[in-house]
C-alpha positions in Angstrom: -48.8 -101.4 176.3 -49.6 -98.2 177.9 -52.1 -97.3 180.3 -54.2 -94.4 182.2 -52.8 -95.0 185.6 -55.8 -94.9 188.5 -58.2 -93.9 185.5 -60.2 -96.3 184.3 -59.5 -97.0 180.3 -62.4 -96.5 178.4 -60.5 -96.4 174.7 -57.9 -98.2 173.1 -55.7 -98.1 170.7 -54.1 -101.4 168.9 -51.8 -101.1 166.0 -51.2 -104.1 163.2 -47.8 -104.7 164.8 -49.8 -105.4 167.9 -48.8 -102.4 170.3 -51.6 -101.5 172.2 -52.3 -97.9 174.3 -55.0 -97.6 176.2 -56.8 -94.1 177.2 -60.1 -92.3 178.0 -62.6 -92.6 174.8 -64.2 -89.2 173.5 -66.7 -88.8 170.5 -68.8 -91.5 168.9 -68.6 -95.1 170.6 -67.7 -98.1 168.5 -64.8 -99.3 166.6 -63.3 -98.4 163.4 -60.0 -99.0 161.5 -57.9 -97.2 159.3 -53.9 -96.4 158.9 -53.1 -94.2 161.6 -50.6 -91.4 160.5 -49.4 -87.9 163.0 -49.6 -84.3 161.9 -47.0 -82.1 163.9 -49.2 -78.8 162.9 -50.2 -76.8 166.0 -53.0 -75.1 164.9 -56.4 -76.0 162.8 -57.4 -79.1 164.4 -60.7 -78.5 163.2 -59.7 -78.0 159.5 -57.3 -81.0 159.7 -59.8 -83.5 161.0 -62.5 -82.0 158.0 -59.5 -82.3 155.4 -61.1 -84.7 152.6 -57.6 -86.0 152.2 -57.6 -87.7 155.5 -60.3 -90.4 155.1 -59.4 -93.9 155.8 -56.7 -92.4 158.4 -56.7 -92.3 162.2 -54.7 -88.6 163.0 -52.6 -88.3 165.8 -52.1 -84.8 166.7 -48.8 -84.1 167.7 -49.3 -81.3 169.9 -50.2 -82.1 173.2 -53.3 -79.2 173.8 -56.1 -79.8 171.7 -60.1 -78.4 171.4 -58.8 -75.2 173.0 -60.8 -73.1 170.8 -64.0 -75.5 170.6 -65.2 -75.9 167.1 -67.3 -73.4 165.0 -69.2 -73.4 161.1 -66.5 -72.0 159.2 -63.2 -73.4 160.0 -63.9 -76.6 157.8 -62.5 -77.8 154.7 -65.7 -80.1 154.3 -68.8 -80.3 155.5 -68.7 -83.7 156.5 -65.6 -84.6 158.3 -64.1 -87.7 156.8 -61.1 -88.5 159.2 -62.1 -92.2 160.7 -60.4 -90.9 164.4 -58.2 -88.7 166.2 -56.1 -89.5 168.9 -54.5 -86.5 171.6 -52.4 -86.6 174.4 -54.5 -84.2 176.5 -58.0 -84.4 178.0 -59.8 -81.8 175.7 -60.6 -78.4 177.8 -64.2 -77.1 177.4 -63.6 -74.4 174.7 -62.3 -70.6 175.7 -62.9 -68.1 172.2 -65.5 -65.8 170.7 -66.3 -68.0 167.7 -66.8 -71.4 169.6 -70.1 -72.9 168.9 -69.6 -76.4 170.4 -67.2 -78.6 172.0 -64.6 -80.9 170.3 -65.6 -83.9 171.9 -69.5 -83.0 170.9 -68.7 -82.2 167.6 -66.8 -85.3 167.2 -69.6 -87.8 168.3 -72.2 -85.3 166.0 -70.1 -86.6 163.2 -69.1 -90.2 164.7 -65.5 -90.1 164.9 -63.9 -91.3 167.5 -61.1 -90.5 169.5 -58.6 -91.1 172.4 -56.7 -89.1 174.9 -54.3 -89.9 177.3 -51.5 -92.0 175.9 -48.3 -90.6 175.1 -48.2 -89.4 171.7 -44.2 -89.0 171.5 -43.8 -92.6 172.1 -46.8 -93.1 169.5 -45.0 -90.9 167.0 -41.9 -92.0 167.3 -42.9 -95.8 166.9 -44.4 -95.1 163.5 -41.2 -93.3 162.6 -39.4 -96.0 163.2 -41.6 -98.7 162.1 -43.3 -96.8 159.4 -46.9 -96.4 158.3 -49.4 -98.9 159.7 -53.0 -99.5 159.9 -54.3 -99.2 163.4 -58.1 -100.1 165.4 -59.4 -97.5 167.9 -62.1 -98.6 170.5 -64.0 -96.0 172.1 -66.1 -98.0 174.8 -67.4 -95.3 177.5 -68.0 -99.0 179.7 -64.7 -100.0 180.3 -65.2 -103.0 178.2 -62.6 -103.3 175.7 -61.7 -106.6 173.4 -58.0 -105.8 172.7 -57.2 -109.6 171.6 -60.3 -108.8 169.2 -58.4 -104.8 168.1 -55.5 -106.3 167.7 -56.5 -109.1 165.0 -58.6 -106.0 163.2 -55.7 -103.9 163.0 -53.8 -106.2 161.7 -56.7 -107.4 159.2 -57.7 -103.8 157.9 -56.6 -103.1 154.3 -53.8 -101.6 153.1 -53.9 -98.2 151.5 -51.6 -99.2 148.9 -54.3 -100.0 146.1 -57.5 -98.2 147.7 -59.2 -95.6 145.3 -60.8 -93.2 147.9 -61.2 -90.0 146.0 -64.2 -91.6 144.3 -65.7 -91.5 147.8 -65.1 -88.0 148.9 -65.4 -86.7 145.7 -68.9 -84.4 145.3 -71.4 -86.1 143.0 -72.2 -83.4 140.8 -71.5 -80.4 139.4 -71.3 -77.2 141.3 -70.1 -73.0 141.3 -68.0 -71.7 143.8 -67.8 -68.1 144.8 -67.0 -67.9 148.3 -63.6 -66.6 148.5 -60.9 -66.5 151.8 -61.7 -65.3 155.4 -61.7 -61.8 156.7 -63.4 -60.6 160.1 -66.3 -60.8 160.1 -66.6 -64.1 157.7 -66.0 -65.2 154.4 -66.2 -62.6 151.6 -67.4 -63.4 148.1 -65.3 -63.4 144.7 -66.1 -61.3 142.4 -66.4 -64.3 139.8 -65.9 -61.7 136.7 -62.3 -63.7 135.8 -60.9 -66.8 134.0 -62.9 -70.0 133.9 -61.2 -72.5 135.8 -62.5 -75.9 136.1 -61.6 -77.5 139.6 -61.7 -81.5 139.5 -62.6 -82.6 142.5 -60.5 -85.5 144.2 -61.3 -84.4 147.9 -60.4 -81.0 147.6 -60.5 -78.5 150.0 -62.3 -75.4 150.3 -59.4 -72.8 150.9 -58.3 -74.0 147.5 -61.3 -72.7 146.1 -61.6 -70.1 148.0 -57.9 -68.7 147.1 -59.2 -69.0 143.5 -61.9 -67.1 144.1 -60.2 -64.3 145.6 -58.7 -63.4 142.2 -61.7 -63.5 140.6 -62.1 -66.9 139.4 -65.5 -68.3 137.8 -65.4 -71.9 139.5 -66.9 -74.8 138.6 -66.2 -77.8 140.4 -66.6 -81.3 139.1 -66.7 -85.0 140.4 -63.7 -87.4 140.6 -64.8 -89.5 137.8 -65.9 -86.3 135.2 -64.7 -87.3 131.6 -61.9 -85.1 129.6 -65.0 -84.6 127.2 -67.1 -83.0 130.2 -64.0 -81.1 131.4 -63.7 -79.8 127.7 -67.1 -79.1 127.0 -67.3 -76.5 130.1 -65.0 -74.1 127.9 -62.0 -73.7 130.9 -59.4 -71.1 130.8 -57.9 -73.1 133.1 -58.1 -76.9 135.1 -57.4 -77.3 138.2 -56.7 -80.8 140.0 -57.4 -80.9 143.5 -56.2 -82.5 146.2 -58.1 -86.2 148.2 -57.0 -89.6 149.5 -56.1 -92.8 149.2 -53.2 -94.7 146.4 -53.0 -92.2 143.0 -52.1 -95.1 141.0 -55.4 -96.7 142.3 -57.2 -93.2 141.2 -55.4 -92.5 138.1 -56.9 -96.1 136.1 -59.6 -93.6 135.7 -58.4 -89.9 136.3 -54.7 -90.6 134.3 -56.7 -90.8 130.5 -58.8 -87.5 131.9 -55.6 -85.3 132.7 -53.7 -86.9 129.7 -56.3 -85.2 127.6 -56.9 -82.1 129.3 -52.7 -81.5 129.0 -53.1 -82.6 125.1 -55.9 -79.6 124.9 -53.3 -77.3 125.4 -54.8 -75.5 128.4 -53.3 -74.2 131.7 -53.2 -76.9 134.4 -51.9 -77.2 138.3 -51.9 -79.9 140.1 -52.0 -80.0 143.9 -51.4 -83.1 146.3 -53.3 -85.9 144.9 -53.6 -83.7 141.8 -50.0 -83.2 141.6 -49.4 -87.2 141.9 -51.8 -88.1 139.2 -50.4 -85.6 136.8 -46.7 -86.8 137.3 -48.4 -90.1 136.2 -50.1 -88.7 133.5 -46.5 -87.6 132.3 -45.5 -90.8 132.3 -43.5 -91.3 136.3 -44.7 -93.3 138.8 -45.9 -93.0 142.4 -44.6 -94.7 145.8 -46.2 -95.5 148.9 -43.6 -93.5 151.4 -42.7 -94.6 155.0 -44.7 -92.3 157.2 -45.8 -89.5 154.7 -45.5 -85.9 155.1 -48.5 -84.4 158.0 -48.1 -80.9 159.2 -47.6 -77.1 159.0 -43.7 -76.8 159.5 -42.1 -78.9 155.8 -39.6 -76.7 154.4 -39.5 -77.0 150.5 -37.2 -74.9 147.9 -38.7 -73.7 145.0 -36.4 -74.1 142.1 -38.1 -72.1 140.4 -37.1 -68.9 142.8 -34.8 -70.1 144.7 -36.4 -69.3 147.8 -37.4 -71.7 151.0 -41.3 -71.6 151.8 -42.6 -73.2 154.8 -45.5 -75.9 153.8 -48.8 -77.4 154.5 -48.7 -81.0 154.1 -51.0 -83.8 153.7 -49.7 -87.0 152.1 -48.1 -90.3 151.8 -46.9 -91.6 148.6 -45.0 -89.3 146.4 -43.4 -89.4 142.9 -40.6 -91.6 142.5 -37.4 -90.1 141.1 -36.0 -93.2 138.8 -39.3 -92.9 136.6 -39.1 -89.1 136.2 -39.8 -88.6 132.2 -36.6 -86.1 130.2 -39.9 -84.0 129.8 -40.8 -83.1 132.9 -38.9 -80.8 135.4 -38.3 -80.8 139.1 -39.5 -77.5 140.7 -39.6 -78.3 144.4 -38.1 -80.9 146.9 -38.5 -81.2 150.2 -35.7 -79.9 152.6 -36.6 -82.6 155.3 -35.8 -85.9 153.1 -34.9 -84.4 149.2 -38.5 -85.6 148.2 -39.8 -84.5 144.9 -42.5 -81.4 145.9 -43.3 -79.8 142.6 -42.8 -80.5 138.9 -43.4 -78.8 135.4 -44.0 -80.0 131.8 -41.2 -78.3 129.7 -42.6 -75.5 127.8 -46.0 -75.7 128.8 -48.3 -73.7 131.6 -48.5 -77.7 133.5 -47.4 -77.5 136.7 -47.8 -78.8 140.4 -46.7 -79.3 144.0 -47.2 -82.2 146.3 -47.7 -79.5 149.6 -50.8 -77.2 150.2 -50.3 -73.2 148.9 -53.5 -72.6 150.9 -52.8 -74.1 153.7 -55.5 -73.9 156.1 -54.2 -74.6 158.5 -50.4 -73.7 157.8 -47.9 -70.4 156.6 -49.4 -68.9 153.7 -46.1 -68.6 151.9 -46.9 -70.4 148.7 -49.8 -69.1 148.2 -48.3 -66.7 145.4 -48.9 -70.1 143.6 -52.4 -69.3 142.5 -51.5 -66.1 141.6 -49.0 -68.0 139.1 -51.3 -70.3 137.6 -53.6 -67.6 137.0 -51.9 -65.5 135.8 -50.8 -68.3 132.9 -54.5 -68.7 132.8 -54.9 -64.9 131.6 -52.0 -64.9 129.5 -53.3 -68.1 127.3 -56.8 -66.3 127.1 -55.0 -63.0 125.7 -53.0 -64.9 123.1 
């Protein structure tokens, strides 16, 4: 167990395994649980904590230093954040930049996350590195009165995420356009929208996606989690795109797998990313695993095969495709540098491709982001056939 010192604990933090830390509580007061992973980015707290793909996790940040900057209207990826906690070594500082509207810990009890400070994150880090993914309780109690006996027995009786279909809850529930493409001083600027159809299915995905596909001139439509291949169809797309979102693919893809099945069968362009990219690996017939600790940050490097060259990545994840069920027809692109991972496959002979990482990053390098420009650019080349 770790503690404040002369300070008073007013959070805590108990994970399945029993190890407890104990802090100073910011945000919303209450409990929660959830499986507590760590991003190692150092920028774009505000864009990882509104990441769709982190619901049902706890995220601890890494880098000591965080709310810096505040919190301001446009860096989101959602408008409702859906991260169940955050936990940070430092005491967030009262905000210090031009675009600030509020502080973190306001913003965070506005949207009722809770969150800790105060406990060494290293050690934190370095215990789930060891010991692998967990699920984890937070306790944010501004009284002082914490139950750990009671946290501990709830982190170790929260569900697995092994199994859990979350992208049904994240997902929007209906149909929408897009034209907001990527930031430039003074704001967002807006796409042209006078290119390719592409129809984005929406699994949690993030805005910068659809913003980088509006920035080449994209019409967008967006669709729900649980849209049929018939819908999908019906829309007339140059191109689909399957987003990224959370939770266990295998658990998504008893409904999504039949959808993308189809949509490949149609012929048309398709690109997978994250979530999207697991569930089309398992529409081609490979299989998913739950990985130790996942990949969470702004620093993976990952060779495309494709090029040859290294790109640094944006990552979100933790299960991956597994290697042994890899079908003959279905090619590895990418791995990752860190741990030989598979980060990108391709149907032989066909425009179907994906990568496990985030090529809009947001936060992160922008060095795959030349990945739009690919799929698009299949997209124009079916429609001029």
């Amino acid at each position: 167990m770790t503690n404040t010192g002369s300070v008073k604990p007013t959070a805590a933090l108990a994970l399945a395994d029993g190890t407890v830390f104990l802090g100073r509580g910011h945000g919303a007061a209450g409990l929660r649980t959830a499986e507590i992973v760590f991003n190692t980015a150092i920028t774009g707290y505000q864009e990882i904590l509104t990441d769709p793909s982190y619901a049902g996790q706890i995220v601890t940040f890494t880098f000591p230093h965080i709310g810096n900057v505040g919190v301001n209207g446009e860096d989101v990826e959602a408008t409702t954040p859906h991260a169940a906690g955050a936990v940070f070594r430092a005491w967030p500082t009262e905000p210090s930049n031009w675009r600030a509207e509020r502080s973190l810990d306001q913003w965070l009890a506005d949207h009722g996350i809770g969150a800790i400070s105060g406990i060494d994150t290293r050690r934190l880090t370095r215990h789930l590195r060891d010991h692998g993914a967990q699920n984890a309780a937070l306790q944010v109690a501004p009284d002082g009165r914490l139950g750990l006996e009671a946290l501990k027995a709830a982190a170790a009786a929260a569900p697995s995420m092994v199994g859990q279909d979350l992208a049904k809850d994240v997902s929007a529930t209906q149909r929408y356009g897009w034209d907001e493409a990527l930031w430039d001083l003074p704001g967002y600027a807006h796409g042209k929208a006078d290119g390719p159809h592409v129809v984005a299915v929406d699994y949690g995905i993030k805005s910068n996606i659809l913003r980088s596909l509006a920035e080449m001139g994209c019409r967008i439509t967006v669709v729900p989690a649980t849209t049929t291949s018939e819908e999908i169809l019906a829309l007339d797309p140059d191109g689909v795109l399957f987003g990224n979102g959370p939770g266990d693919p295998a658990a998504t893809g008893e409904h999504a797998v039949p959808v993308i099945r189809k949509v490949v069968d149609a012929d048309l362009p398709v690109f997978g990313i994250c979530l999207g990219h697991q569930l089309l690996g398992l529409a081609l017939g490979a299989k998913t695993t739950k990985m130790r600790f996942g990949h969470h940050g702004a620093n993976h490097p990952v060779k495309d095969f494709t090029t040859g060259k290294v790109e640094i990545t944006s990552q979100n994840h933790g299960f991956a495709i597994d290697e042994a069920e890899l079908p003959d027809t279905v090619q590895v692109t990418h791995r990752s540098l860190f741990d030989g991972t598979i980060q990108g496959i391709a149907l032989a002979g066909r425009p179907v491709f994906s990568v496990q990482y985030h090529p809009e990053a947001s936060p992160g390098p922008v060095d795959s982001q030349h990945l739009f420009r690919r799929f698009v650019d299949a997209v124009r080349a079916r429609r001029a056939a």
